[in-house]
C-alpha positions, 0 to 999 in steps of 0.5 A: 461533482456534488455528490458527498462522500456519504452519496457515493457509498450509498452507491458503492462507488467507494467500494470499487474505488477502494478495492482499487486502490488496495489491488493496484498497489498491491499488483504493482509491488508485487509484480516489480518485485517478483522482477527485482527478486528474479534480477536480484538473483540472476545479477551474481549469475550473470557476473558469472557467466561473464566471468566464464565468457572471459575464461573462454576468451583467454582459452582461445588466446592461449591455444594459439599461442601453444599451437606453435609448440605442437611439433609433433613427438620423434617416431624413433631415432632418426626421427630425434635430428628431425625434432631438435631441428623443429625445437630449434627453428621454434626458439629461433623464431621468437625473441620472448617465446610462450616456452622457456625450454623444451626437453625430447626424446624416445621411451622416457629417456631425455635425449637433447634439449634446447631454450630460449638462450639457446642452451642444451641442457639434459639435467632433467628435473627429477620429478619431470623425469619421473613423469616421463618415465611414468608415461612411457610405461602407460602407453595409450597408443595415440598422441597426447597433450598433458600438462605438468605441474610440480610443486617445490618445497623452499622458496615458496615466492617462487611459481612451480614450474608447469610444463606442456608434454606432447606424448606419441602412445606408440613410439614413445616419444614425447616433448616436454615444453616448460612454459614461460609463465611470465609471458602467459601472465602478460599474455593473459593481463593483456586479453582481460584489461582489454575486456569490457564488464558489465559493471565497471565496480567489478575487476579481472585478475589472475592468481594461483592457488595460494594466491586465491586461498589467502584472499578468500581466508583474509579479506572480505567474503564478499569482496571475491565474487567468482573465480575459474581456471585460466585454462582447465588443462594447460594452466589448472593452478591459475585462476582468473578471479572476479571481485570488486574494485576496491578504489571504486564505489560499486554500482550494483543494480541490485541494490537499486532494484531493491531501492526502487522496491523499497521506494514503491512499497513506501509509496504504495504501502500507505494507499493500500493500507488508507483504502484497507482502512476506508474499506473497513470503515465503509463496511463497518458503516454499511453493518451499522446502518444495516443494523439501524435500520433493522431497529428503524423496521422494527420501531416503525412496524411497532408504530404503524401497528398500534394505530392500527390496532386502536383503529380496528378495536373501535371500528369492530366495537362500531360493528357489533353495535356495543357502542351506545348513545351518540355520545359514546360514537362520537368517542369513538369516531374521535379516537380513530380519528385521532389515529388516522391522523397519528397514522398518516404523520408517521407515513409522511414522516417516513416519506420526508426522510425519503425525499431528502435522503434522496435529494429529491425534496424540492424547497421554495424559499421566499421571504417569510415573517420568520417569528409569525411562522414560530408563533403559528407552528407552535401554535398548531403544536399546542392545539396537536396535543390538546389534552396533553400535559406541557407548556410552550413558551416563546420569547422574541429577542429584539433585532429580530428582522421581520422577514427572512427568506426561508420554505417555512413548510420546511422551517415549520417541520424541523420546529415540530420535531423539536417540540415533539421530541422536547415534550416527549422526553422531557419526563414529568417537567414538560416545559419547553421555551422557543427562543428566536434571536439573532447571534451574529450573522445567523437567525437561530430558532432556540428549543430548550427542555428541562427534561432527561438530556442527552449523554455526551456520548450520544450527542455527536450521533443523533442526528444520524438517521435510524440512531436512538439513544439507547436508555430506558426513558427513550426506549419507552418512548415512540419514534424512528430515529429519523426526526433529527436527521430529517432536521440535520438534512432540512437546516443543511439545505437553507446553508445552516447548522444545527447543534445541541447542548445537553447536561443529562438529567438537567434538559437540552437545547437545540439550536437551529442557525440560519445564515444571512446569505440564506436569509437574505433580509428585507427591514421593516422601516424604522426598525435597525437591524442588530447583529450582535448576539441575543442569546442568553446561554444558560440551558432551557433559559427564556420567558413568555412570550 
């Protein structure tokens, strides 16, 4: 649980976590909308289908009704007293019959007749006659069933009459049966209000050609979803039509299969594209501190070689015996002891950053004389560069508590790397002033130059490890750009801060903060401890110590 963001990657556990991230969704929107499409597309089918399943329904309950009219054509003349009997007993027997009339006879002759009121009558239609006789001259020598639908001009509120024509193939002989269309429509209103849709927005109704081609030129397309013939071959110019219930709102599963879709995709569609982003982000990371440490190889190669090299020049002058005089030894021996101490800080320098970039440091914190430690550490940076030029001052607020819990190794490491790097890039102004104060609730150690600065740009980046200021003056001079991050890293571990202030070409200021729960304070006696700010603010301000 204590591991930062910045560990995890180190690890590349944000990467799997963050492919995760982008696959899961992904995954998810996908497969529920391959379903949503495949439902989205099967939904009008499957109205269908039911649509068909009603047709079916309504076949069957018309074949029964019809059944009753299959009486059987007369085989000859004899056979005609025999038929007007059936036909007669079939009117008798209902009060409201599937059939209003039916005319028989032999040869496409009408030879009797017989109705629902119980009337004969043998003016036959023209174009039922026509029929007839068309038939009889086309014999296919079984016995069929056609129906028969004729249009006629004039009242067109009136639906053309349709009749059923039982025909034997071999004697001739037919019934023609004019069926009741207002009993077939009762009948069939009957079957399909008794149909339960699956979707109670959808409703069934019938209509006839004229019907359905109006309400498909005039009203909304969509509001006409199927249409099928109440019965193929009995009924082929009445439909049964599927469409929307207008008085009621439609409940279509489709839509909220797309709703849920779009409802997914809003909640996926931000993971995905945060953990692209995160990818991305990491990856440009990871190329960028690959980057450095390329660079922080190569500065360190440069800088492990030139001691090296200064080592192995005087050592073979020592060997060949070109050195003459002890006094010449002594420069000698002094020079690469000089780099065998240069050699060694850059080692332990590089094994620093190791150890904290690795939380493996281990710190001992104790209470310490926090200006003493200044004092001594400056002290040792003034004698480290001896015949350097430069000037270190320091100056010691008032207030200042005498003793402070902090690891002065530690404290002591991140002040030298202050002093080395003010020194360094201070030009030919090489005056550096160490302030240590107190500014509220935090100690701070205050190292101010007057030296190149630092551009603003640069200034969120130099505590990042490996980074260096790419200008011509930093360029020229050594380092691994580890110094501030081991700093960063040191002061994060006493619960403090550290900033910079920088105007370039004017000097910087880098201030270290301690707080007081870190620094956990013990007051020497009749010493008041002030915690109001000491600072003077003004960059490389401050006097002697």
């Amino acid at each position: 649980m204590g591991l930062s963001v910045k560990r995890w990657s180190s690890r590349r556990l944000l990467y799997p976590l963050a492919i995760f991230a982008i696959i899961a969704p992904t995954v998810v929107m996908g497969l529920f909308g391959a379903y949503a499409l495949r439902e989205i597309e099967l939904r009008p089918s499957l109205y269908r289908q039911e649509l068909r399943d009603v047709q079916s329904g309504v076949e069957l309950k018309l074949e029964e009704r019809v059944a009753g009219l299959r009486l059987g054509p007369p085989k000859d003349e004899a056979d005609l007293a025999r038929v007007k009997k059936d036909v007669g007993n079939y009117f008798a027997a209902y009060n409201v019959a599937v059939a209003n009339r039916c005319y028989y006879g032999l040869g496409g002759k009408v030879r009797g007749s017989d109705s629902i009121s119980r009337e004969s009558d043998l003016a036959v239609p023209l174009f039922l006659q026509e029929a007839l006789q068309q038939m009889a001259t086309a014999p296919e020598g079984v016995t069929r069933r056609e129906a028969l639908t004729f249009s006629q001009s004039g009242d067109q509120s009136r639906r053309p009459p349709t009749y059923v024509v039982y025909f034997d193939g071999q004697s001739g002989g037919f019934l023609a049966w004019e069926l009741n269309l207002s009993e077939v429509d009762k009948l069939i209103n009957t079957y399909i209000e008794d149909v339960d849709l699956q979707n109670d927005s959808l409703m069934l109704e019938t209509a006839d050609r004229s019907q359905l081609d109006w309400r498909i030129r005039n009203t909304n397309k969509y509001e006409t979803l199927g249409f099928v013939p109440v019965h193929a071959e009995l009924l082929p110019s009445r439909f049964l039509v599927l469409k929307l219930n207008t008085d009621r709102q439609f409940k279509n599963d489709s839509q909220l299969l797309s709703t849920i879709f779009v409802v997914i995709a809003v909640l996926c569609v931000p993971i995905v594209a945060s953990a692209t982003l995160m990818v991305v982000h990491l990856i440009l990371r990871e190329a960028s501190e690959a980057r450095k440490k390329v660079d922080f190889v190569s500065n360190v190669t440069h800088e492990l070689k030139t001691p090296l090299t200064s080592i192995r020049m005087f050592v073979e002058t020592l060997k060949l015996g070109r050195v003459k005089g002890q006094e010449q030894m002594n420069a000698c021996l002094d020079v690469i002891m000089s780099e065998t101490d240069r050699l060694g800080a850059l080692i332990d320098h590089v094994l620093s950053f190791s150890k904290v970039e690795n939380q493996v440091k281990k710190y001992n914190f104790q209470l310490h004389n926090l200006p003493q430690i200044v004092r001594d550490t400056i002290s040792l940076f003034r004698a480290q560069m001896s015949g350097q030029d430069g000037e270190v001052r320091l100056k010691i607020l008032p207030g200042v508590p005498s003793q402070a819990t902090f690891d002065k190794d530690a404290i002591r490491e991140v002040l030298l790397n202050l002093l080395s790097n003010a020194i360094k890039y201070s030009g030919d102004d090489k005056f550096v002033t160490v302030m240590v104060g107190i500014d509220r609730n935090d100690l701070f150690i205050e190292v101010a130059d007057r030296g190149v600065g630092i551009p603003t740009e640069d200034q969120n980046r130099i505590f990042e490890k490996f980074f260096r200021v790419d200008q011509a003056l930093s360029r020229k001079v050594d380092g691994t750009g580890l110094g501030l991050a081991i700093c960063r890293e040191i002061v994060q571990a006493h619960d403090g801060r550290i900033t910079v202030e920088s105007v370039w070409g004017k000097g910087s200021r880098f201030t270290i903060y301690i707080p007081y729960k870190r620094a956990k304070t013990r007051r020497p006696t009749g010493t008041a401890l002030r915690t109001n700010s000491t600072r003077d603010t003004k960059v490389g301000a401050g006097g002697a110590a």
